[in-house]
C-alpha positions as CSV (number, residue, x, y, z in Angstrom):
1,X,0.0,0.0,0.0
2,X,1.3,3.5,-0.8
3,X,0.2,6.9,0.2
4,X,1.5,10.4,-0.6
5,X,4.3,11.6,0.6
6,X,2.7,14.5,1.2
7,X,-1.0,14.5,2.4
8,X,-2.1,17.4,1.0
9,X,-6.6,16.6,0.4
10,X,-6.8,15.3,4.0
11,X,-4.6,17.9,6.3
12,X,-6.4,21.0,3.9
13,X,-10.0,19.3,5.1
14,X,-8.5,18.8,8.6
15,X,-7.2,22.5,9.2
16,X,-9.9,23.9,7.3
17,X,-12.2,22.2,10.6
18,X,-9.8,23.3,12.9
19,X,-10.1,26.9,11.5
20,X,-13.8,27.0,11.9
21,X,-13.6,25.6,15.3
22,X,-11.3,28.0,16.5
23,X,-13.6,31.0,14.9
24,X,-16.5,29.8,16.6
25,X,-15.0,30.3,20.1
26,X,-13.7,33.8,18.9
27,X,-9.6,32.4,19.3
28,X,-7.5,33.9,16.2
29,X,-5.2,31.2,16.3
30,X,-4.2,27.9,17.7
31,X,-0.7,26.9,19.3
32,X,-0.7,23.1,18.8
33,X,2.1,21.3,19.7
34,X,0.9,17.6,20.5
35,X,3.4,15.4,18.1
36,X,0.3,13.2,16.9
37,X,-2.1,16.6,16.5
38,X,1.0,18.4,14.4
39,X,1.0,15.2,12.0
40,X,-2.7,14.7,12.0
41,X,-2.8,18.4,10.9
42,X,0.1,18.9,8.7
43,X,1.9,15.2,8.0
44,X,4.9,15.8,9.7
45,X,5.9,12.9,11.0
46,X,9.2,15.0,13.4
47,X,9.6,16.5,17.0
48,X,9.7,19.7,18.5
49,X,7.9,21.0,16.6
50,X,4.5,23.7,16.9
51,X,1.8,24.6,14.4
52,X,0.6,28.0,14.1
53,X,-3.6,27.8,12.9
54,X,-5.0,31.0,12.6
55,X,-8.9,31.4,12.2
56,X,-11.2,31.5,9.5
57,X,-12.8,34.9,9.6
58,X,-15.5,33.7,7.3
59,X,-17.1,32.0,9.9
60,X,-16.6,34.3,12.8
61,X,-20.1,35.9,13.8
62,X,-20.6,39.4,12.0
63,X,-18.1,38.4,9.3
64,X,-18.9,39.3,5.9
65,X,-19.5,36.5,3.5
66,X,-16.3,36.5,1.1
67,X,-14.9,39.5,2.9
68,X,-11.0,40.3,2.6
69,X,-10.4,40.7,6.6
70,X,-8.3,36.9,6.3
71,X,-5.8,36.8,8.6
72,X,-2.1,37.1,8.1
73,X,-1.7,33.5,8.8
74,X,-3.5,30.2,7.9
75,X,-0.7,27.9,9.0
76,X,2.9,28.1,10.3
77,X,5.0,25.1,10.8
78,X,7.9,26.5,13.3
79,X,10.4,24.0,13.7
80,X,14.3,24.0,13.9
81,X,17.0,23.5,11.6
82,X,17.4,19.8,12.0
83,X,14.2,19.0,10.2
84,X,13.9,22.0,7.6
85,X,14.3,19.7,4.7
86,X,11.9,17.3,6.1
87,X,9.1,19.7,6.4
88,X,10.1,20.4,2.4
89,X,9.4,16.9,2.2
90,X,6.4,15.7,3.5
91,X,4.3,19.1,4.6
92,X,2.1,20.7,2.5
93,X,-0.6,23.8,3.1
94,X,1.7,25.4,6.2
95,X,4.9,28.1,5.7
96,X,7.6,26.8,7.4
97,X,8.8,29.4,10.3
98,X,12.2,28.6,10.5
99,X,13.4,29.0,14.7
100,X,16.3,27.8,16.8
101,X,13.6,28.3,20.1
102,X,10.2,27.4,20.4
103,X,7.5,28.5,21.4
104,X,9.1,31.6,21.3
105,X,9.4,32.4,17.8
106,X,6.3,30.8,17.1
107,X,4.5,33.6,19.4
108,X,6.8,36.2,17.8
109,X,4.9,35.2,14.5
110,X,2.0,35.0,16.0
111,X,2.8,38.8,17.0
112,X,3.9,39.5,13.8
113,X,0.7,38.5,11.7
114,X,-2.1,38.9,14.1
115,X,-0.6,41.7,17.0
116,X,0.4,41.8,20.2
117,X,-3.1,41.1,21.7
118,X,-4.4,38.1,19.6
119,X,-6.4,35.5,21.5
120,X,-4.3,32.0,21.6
121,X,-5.6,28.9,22.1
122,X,-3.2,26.1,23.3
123,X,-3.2,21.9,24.5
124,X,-3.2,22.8,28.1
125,X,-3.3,18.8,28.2
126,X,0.0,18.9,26.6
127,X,1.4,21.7,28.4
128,X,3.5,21.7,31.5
129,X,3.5,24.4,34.1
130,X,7.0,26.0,33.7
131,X,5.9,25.8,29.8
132,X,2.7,27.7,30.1
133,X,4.3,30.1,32.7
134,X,6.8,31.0,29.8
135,X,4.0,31.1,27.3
136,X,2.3,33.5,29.2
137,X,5.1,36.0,29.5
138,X,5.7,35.6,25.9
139,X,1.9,36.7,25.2
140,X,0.3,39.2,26.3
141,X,-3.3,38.6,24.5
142,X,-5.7,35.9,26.0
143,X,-4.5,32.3,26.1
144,X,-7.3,30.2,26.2
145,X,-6.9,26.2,26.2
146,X,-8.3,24.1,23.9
147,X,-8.9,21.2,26.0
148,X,-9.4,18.0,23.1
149,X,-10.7,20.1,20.6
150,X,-8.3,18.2,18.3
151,X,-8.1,14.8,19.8
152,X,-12.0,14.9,19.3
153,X,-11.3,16.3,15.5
154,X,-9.0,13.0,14.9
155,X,-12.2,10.7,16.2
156,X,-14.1,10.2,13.2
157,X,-11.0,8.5,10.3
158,X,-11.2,9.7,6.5
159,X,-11.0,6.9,4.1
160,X,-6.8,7.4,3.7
161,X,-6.9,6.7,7.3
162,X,-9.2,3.6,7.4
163,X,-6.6,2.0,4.8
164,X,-4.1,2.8,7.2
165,X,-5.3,1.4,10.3
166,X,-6.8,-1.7,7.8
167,X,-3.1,-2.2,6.9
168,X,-1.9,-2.4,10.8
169,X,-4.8,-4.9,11.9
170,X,-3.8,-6.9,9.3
171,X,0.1,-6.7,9.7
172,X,-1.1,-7.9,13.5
173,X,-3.5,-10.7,12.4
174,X,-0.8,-11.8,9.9
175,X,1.9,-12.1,12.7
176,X,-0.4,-13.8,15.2
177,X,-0.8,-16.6,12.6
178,X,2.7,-17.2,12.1
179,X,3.5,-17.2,15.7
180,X,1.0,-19.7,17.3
181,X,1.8,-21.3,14.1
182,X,5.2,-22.0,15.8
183,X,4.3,-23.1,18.8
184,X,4.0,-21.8,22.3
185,X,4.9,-24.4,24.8
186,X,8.5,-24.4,26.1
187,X,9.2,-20.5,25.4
188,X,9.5,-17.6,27.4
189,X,6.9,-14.9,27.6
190,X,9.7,-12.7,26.7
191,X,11.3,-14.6,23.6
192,X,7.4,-14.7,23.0
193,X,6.5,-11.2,22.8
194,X,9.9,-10.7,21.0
195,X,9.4,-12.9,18.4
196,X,6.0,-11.5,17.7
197,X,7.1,-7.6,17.5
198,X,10.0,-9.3,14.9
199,X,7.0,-10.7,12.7
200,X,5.3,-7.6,12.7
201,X,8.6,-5.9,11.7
202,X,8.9,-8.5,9.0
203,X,5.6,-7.8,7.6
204,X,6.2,-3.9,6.7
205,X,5.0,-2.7,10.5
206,X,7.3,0.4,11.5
207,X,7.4,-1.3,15.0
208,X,4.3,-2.2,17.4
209,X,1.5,-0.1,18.5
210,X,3.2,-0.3,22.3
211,X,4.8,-3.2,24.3
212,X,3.4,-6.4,23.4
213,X,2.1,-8.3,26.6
214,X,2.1,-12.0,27.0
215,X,1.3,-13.7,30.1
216,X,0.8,-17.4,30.9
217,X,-1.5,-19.5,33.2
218,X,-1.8,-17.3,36.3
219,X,0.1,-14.4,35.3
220,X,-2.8,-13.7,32.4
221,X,-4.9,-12.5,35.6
222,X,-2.3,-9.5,35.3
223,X,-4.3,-7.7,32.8
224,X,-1.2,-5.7,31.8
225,X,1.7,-8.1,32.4
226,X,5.3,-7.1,31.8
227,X,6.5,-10.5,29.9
228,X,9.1,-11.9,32.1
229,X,11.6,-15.3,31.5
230,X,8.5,-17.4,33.0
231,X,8.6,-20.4,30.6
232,X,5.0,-21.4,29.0
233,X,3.6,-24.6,30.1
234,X,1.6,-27.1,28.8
235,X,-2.3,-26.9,30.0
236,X,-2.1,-23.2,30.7
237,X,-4.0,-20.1,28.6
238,X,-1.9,-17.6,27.1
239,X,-2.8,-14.3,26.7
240,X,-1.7,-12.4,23.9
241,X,-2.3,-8.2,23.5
242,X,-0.4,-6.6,20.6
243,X,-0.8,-4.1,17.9
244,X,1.5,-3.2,14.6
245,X,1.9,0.6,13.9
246,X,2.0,1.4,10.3
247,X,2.6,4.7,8.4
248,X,1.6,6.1,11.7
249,X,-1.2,4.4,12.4
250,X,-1.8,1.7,15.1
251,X,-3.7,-1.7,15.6
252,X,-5.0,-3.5,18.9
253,X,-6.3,-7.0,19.6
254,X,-6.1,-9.5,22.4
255,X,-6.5,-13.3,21.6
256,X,-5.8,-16.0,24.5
257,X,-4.6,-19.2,23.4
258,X,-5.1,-22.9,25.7
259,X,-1.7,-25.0,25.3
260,X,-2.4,-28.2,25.2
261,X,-6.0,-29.4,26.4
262,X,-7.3,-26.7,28.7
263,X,-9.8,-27.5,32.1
264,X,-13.2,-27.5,32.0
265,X,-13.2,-24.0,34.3
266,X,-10.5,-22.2,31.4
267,X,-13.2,-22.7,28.6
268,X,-16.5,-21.9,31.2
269,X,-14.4,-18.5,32.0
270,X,-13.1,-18.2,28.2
271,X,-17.0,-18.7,27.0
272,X,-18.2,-16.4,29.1
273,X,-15.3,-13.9,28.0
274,X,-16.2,-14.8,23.8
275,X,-20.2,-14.0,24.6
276,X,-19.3,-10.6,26.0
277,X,-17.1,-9.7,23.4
278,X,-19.8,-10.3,20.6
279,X,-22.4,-8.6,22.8
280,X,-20.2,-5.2,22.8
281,X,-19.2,-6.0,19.3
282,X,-23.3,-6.0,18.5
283,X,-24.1,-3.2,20.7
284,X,-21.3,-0.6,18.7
285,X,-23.3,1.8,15.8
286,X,-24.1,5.0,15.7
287,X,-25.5,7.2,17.7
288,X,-25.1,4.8,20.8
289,X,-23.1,5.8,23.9
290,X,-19.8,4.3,24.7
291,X,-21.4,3.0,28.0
292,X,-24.1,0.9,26.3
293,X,-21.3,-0.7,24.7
294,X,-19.8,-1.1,28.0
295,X,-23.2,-2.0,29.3
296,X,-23.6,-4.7,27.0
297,X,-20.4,-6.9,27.5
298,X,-20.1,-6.0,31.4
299,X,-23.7,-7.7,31.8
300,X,-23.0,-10.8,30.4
301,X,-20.1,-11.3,32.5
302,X,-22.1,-9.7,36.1
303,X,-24.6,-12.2,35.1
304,X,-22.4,-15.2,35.1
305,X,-21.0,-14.0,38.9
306,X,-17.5,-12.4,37.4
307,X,-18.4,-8.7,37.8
308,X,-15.3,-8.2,40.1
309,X,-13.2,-9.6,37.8
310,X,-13.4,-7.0,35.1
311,X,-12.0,-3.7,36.0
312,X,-11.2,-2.0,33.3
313,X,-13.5,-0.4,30.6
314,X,-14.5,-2.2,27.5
315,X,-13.0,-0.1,24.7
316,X,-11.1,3.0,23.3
317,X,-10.4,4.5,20.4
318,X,-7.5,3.4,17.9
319,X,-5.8,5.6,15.3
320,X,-2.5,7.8,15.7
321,X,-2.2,6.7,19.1
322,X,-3.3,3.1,20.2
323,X,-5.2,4.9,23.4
324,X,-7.7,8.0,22.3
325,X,-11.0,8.7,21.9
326,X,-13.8,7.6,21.8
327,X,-14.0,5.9,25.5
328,X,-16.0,2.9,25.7
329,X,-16.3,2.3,29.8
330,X,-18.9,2.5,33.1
331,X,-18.1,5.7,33.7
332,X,-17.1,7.9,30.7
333,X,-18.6,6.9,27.0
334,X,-18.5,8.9,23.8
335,X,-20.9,8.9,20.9
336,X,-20.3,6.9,18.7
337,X,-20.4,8.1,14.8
338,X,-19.8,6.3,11.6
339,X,-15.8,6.4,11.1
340,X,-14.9,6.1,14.4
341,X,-12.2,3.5,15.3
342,X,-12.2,1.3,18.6
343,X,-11.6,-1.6,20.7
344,X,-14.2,-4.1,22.0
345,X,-12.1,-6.1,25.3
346,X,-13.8,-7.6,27.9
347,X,-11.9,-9.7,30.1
348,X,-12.1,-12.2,33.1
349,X,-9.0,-11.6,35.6
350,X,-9.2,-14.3,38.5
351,X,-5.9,-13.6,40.8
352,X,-3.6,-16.5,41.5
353,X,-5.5,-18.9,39.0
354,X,-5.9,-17.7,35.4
355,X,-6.9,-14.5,33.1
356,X,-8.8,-14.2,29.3
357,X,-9.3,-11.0,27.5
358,X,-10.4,-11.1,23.8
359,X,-10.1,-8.2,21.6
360,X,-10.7,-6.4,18.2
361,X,-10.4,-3.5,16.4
362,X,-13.3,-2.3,14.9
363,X,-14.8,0.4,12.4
364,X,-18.0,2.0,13.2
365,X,-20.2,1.7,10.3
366,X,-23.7,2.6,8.9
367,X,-25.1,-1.1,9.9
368,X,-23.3,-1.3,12.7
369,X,-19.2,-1.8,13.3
370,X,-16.8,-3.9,11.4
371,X,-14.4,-5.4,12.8
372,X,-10.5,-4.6,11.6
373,X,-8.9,-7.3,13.3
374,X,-10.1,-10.6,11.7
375,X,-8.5,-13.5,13.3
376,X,-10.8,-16.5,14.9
377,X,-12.0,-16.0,18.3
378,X,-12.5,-20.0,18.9
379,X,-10.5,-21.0,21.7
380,X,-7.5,-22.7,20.2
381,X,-5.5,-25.2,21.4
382,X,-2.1,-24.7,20.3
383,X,1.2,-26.9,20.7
């Protein structure tokens, strides 16, 4: 799969809805300088780095349709010297600012096309105290943060996007194939998770969506176990949570596997895990809160007596980052819309004895969602 180096059709759309956004809440520009929001919004895939955004006065409230009171600036990329060339490269739509100190020249162009008293808005979720303490010395207009205005933005994927995060579920499925393929018994979680993150590698993934977790027999009811030199035996479940990253873009699943012949308890608990899995999987379609989803798989498994045993929520978003929104938990649930990208992952953690979580990645589409991550969900007993 190939995409353009530079992205010019989706970033234009994206800033173009920033812009608006940013007009709406009467901000002349926006300060972003989240890595994943500066190459959601421009492409560029480097650090230290800050877009500039300024408004679009068309849509600011008196604004005259077509009127000529733009502002001096659509879009500043201020970055430093090691990654002029790069910028050349792969951004498209922004002027680069060329600085040796940020954010300081980046306000000084703020200065320079909008004045001294410009509203700012800026990713106080991204912004430490000494940095914002500095920020606000360097500007003496409004600051103003703009909480996940962007994050949100990124929730719904454009169809260059869906290929993307296609490409990494199936990088993942690939490599889970090949690696049960080879066995499980006899190995170290470690050499396990390893080996795994090699495949990925091996099928075109730039590396994995974050560190691959295995954990055997009673270590699986560690829902995020740090793989350790713990040798898999034969009879225990094996639980499996990866993701490949490709072209920026990130995959998630969770399949456990039975070594050998598994008890009679593993495949009650596993059953119980696979029936909550498919009910969040057919709760997720538009318009339906991230806590019905939630709602959905965290019944079936309450009903069966496990309620205590699953802590965590039942989902999140999946796209630039392998954690963002939308949330799918008890507590906190977005609306869903068609485009979004999540995880359905109920689990079954029973301390001291044994842990299942299952897994996908799924699309949320007009019927429904669809899931990303394709492979089988039957417990499998592998060698």
């Amino acid at each position: 799969m190939t995409v353009p180096t530079k992205w010019e059709a989706p970033t234009t759309a994206r800033v173009t809805a920033l812009r608006r956004y940013l007009a709406g809440r009467r901000l002349d520009a926006a300060l972003i300088a989240e890595p994943h929001d500066v190459r959601y919004l421009s492409g560029f895939r480097g650090d230290d780095t800050m877009l500039l955004v300024g408004a679009d006065p068309a849509e600011t409230a008196g604004a005259e349709p077509g009127g000529t009171d733009a502002p001096g600036v659509i879009g500043l990329i201020c970055t430093d010297s090691r990654y002029w060339a790069q910028v050349a490269e792969e951004v498209a739509g922004f002027d680069l600012e060329k600085t040796e100190r940020l954010p300081d020249d980046a306000v000084a162009a703020l200065r320079r096309e909008l004045g001294e008293t410009a509203a700012l808005g800026f990713q106080g979720g991204h912004t430490i105290y000494a940095d914002w303490r500095r920020l606000r010395r360097l500007h003496r207009g409004p600051l103003r943060d703009l909480g996940a205005a962007v994050v949100r933005q990124r929730m719904v994927k454009d169809e260059g996007e869906l290929r993307l995060l296609a490409q990494a579920a199936a990088i993942v499925d690939e490599a889970l194939e090949l690696l049960v393929a080879e066995g499980l018994e006899g190995r170290t979680e470690a050499e396990v998770a390893w080996r795994l993150e090699t495949l990925m590698h091996e099928l075109g993934a730039e590396g994995p969506s974050f560190e691959t977790i295995v954990a055997a027999g009673r270590r699986a009811a560690l829902a995020h176990a740090i793989p350790g030199e713990r040798r898999i035996e034969r009879g225990e479940l094996v639980l499996i949570d990866a993701g490949a990253r490709f072209q920026g873009y990130c995959s998630d699943i969770t399949r456990t596997f039975a070594v050998g012949t598994p008890g009679q308890r593993a495949r009650e608990i596993y059953e119980i895990v696979l029936a909550a899995q498919l009910a969040g999987l057919a709760a997720a379609r538009p318009g339906v809160d991230g806590r019905s989803v939630d709602a959905a798989a965290r019944d079936v498994i309450e009903s069966a007596g496990y309620g205590d045993a699953f802590g965590h929520g039942t989902g999140h978003g999946v796209g630039l980052q392998v954690h963002e929104l939308p949330m799918l938990g008890k507590r906190r649930g977005d609306r869903l819309a068609v485009g979004m990208v999540h995880t359905v992952e109920p689990g079954i953690y029973l301390e001291g004895e044994l842990g299942v979580r299952i897994e996908d990645t799924v699309v949320v589409t007009a019927a429904g969602c669809e899931r990303l991550t394709c492979s089988t969900k039957e417990l499998r007993e592998v060698d």
